[in-house]
C-alpha positions as a Markdown table, in Angstrom:
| # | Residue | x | y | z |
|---|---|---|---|---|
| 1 | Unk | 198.0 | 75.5 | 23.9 |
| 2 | Unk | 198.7 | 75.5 | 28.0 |
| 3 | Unk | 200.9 | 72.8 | 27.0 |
| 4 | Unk | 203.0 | 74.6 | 24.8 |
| 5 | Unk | 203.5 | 77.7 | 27.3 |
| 6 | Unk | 204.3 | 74.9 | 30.1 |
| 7 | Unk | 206.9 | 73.8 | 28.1 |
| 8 | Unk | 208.1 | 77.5 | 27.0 |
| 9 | Unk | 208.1 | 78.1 | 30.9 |
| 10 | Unk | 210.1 | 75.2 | 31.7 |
| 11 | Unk | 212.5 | 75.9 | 29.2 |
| 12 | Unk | 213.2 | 79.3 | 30.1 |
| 13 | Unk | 214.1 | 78.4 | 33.4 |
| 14 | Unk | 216.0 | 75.9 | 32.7 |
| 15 | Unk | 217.9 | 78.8 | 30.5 |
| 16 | Unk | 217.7 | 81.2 | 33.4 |
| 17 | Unk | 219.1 | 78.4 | 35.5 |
| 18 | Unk | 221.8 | 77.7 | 33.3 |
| 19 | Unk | 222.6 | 81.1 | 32.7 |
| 20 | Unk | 223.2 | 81.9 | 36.5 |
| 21 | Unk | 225.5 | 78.6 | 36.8 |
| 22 | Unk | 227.4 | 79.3 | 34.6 |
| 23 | Unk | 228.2 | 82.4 | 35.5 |
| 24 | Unk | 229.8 | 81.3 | 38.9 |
| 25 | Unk | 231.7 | 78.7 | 36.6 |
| 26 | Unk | 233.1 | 81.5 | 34.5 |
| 27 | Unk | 235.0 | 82.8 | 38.0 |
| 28 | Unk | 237.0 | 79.5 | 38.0 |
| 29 | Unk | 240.1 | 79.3 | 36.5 |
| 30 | Unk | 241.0 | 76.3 | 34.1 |
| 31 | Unk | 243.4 | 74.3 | 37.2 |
| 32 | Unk | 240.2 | 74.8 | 39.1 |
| 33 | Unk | 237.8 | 73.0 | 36.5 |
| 34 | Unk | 240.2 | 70.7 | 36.2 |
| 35 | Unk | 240.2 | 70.2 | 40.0 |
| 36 | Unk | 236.0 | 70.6 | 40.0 |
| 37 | Unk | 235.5 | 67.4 | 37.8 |
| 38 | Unk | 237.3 | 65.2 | 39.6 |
| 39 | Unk | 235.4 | 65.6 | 42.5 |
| 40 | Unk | 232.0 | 66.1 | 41.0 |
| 41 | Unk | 230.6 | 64.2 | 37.8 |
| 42 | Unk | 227.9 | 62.9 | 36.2 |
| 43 | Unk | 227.8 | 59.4 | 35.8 |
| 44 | Unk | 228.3 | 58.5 | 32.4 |
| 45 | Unk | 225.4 | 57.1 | 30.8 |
| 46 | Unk | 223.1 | 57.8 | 34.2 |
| 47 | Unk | 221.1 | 60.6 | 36.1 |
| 48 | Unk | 223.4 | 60.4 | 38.7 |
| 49 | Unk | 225.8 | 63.3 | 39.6 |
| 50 | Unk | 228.1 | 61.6 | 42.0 |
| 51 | Unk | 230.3 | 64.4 | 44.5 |
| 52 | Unk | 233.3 | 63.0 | 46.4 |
| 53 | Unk | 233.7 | 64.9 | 49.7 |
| 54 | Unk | 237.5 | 63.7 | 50.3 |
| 55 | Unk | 238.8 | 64.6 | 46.6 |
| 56 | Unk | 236.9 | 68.3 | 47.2 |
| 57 | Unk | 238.6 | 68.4 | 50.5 |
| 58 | Unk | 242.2 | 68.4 | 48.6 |
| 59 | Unk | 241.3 | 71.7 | 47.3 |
| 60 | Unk | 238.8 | 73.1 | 48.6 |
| 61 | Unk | 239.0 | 76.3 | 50.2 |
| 62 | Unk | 236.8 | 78.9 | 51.1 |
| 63 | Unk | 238.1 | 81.6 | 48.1 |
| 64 | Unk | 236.1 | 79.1 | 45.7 |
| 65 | Unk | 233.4 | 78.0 | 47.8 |
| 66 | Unk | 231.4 | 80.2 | 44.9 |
| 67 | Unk | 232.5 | 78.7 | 42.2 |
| 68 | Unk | 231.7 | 75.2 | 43.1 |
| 69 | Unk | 228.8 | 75.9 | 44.4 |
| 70 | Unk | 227.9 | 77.0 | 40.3 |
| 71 | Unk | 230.0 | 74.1 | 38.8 |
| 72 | Unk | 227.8 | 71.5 | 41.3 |
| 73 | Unk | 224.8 | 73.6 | 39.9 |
| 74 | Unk | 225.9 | 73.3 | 36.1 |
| 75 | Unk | 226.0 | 70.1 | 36.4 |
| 76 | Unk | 222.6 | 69.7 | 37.5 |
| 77 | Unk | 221.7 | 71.7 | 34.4 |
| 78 | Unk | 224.0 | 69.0 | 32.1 |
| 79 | Unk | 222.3 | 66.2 | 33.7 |
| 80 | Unk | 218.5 | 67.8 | 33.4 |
| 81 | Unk | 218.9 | 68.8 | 29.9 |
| 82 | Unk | 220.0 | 64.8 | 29.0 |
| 83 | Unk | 217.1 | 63.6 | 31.6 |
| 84 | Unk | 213.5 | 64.2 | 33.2 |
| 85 | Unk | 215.4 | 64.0 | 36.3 |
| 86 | Unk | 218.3 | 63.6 | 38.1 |
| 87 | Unk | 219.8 | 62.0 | 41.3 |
| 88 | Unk | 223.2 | 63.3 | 44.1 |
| 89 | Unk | 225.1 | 60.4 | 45.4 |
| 90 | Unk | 228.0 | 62.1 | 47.8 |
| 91 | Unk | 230.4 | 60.2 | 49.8 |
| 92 | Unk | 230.7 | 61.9 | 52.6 |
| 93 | Unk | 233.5 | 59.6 | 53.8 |
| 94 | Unk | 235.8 | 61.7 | 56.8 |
| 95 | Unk | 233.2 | 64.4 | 56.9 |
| 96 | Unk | 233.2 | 66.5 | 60.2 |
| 97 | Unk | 231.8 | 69.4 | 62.4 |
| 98 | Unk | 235.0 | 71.6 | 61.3 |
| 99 | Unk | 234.5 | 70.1 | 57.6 |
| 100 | Unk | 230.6 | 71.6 | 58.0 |
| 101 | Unk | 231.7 | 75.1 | 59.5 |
| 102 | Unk | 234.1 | 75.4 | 57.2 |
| 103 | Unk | 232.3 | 74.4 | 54.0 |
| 104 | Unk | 229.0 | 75.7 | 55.7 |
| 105 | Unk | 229.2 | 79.1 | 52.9 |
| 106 | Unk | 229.2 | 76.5 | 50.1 |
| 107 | Unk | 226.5 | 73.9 | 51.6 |
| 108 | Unk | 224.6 | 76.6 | 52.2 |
| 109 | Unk | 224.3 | 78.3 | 48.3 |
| 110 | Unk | 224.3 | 74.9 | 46.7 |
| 111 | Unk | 221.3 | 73.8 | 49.1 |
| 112 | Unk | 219.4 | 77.7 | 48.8 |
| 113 | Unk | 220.2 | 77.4 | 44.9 |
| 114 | Unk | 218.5 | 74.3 | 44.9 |
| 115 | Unk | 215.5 | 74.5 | 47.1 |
| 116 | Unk | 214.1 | 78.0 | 45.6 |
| 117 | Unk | 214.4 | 76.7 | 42.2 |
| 118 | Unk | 210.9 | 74.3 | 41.7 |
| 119 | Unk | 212.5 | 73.1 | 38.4 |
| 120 | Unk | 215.5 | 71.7 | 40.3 |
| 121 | Unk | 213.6 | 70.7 | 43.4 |
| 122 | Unk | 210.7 | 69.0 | 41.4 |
| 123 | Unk | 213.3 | 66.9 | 39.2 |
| 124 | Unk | 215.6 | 66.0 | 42.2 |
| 125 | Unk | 214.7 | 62.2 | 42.8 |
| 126 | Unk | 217.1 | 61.6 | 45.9 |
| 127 | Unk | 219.9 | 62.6 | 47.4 |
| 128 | Unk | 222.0 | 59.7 | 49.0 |
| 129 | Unk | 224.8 | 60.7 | 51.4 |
| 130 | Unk | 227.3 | 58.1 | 52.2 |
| 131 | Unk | 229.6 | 57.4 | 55.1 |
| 132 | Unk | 228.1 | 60.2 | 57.1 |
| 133 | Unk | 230.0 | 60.5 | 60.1 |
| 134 | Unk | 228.7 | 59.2 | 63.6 |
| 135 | Unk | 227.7 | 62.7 | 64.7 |
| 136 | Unk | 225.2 | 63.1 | 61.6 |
| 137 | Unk | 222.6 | 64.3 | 64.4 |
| 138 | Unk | 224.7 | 67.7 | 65.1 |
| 139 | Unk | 225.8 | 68.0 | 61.2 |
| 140 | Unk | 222.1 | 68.1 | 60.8 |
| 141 | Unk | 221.3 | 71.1 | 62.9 |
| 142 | Unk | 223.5 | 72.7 | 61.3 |
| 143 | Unk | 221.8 | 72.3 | 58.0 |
| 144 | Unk | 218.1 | 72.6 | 59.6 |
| 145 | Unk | 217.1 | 75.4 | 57.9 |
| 146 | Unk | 216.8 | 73.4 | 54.6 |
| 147 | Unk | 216.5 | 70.2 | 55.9 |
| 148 | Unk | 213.1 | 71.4 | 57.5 |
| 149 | Unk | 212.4 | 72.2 | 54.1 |
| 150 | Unk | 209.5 | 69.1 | 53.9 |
| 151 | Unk | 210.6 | 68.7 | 49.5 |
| 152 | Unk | 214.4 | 68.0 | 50.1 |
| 153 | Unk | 214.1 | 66.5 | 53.6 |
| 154 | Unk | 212.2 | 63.5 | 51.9 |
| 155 | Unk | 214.5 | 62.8 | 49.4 |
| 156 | Unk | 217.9 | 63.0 | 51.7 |
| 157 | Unk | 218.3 | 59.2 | 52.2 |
| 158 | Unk | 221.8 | 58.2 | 54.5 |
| 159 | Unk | 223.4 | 55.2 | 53.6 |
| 160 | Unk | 226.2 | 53.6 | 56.0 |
C-alpha cells in the first residue's frame, strides 16, 4: 500500500509541476514557441534536453525571460514523463558577464524552479555546460546562491 501512495504522490507533482509550466508557456506567443524550440530541445530518442546559449541569444530579451524560463521547465516535464530521468547539455559557447547580468532574472527562476522541486532535483542526472567562457570563476559567484546548493552543485559538470 505505501507504494501505491508513493506513486500517487509522485504523480501529482509531476501534475502540479506540469501545471505551473505550462502556465508560463501559455504567456508566449506562437513566433516565440517557435523561437523557444530551436534553442531548447529534447533529444530525440534520449533524456537529454540540449539548450543552445547563442540561438537564445538571437531573441532573447528580458520581456520573456518568464516564459522560457516555463518552456525550459516543460520540457523537463516532457522528458520526465517519457523517462526515470533526465540530463541538460547547454552550450554555453560566447557566454559573458553582461550575458549573466542580463539573463541573471531567467537563470535565476529556471535554477529556483528547479532546486525546490525534489522531483526535478532527484531525477536531474547531470548538467553539462559547454564552452564556458574563461571567466567561469566570476560567472560562478554570480550563481552561488544555487550552486552552494550541495544536490545541483554535484551534478554541474564543465566541459571545454
Amino acid at each position: 500500500m505505501h507504494k501505491e501512495s508513493e506513486i500517487m504522490t509522485t504523480q501529482q507533482k509531476t501534475r502540479e509541476f506540469q501545471n505551473d509550466s505550462y502556465s508560463y508557456l501559455k504567456r508566449a506567443n506562437p513566433q516565440q514557441k517557435v523561437l523557444f524550440s530551436k534553442s531548447a530541445y529534447i533529444i530525440p530518442n534520449k533524456n537529454h534536453i540540449f539548450i543552445d546559449y547563442p540561438t537564445f541569444k538571437q531573441f532573447g530579451a528580458s520581456c520573456i525571460q518568464d516564459e522560457y524560463s516555463g518552456y525550459l521547465m516543460n520540457l523537463i516535464n516532457d522528458c520526465l514523463l517519457q523517462y526515470s530521468s533526465f540530463e541538460i547539455h547547454a552550450n554555453m559557447q560566447s557566454f559573458s558577464i553582461t550575458a549573466a547580468q542580463k539573463y541573471n532574472k531567467l537563470i535565476y527562476n529556471f535554477l529556483q524552479q528547479m532546486v525546490t522541486n525534489p522531483n526535478v532535483m532527484n531525477r536531474l542526472s547531470g548538467l553539462y555546460l559547454y564552452h564556458m567562457p574563461k571567466m567561469v570563476d566570476s560567472i560562478v559567484q554570480l550563481f552561488s546562491t544555487f550552486i552552494s546548493n550541495e544536490h545541483l552543485r554535484n551534478k554541474i559538470t564543465i566541459v571545454q
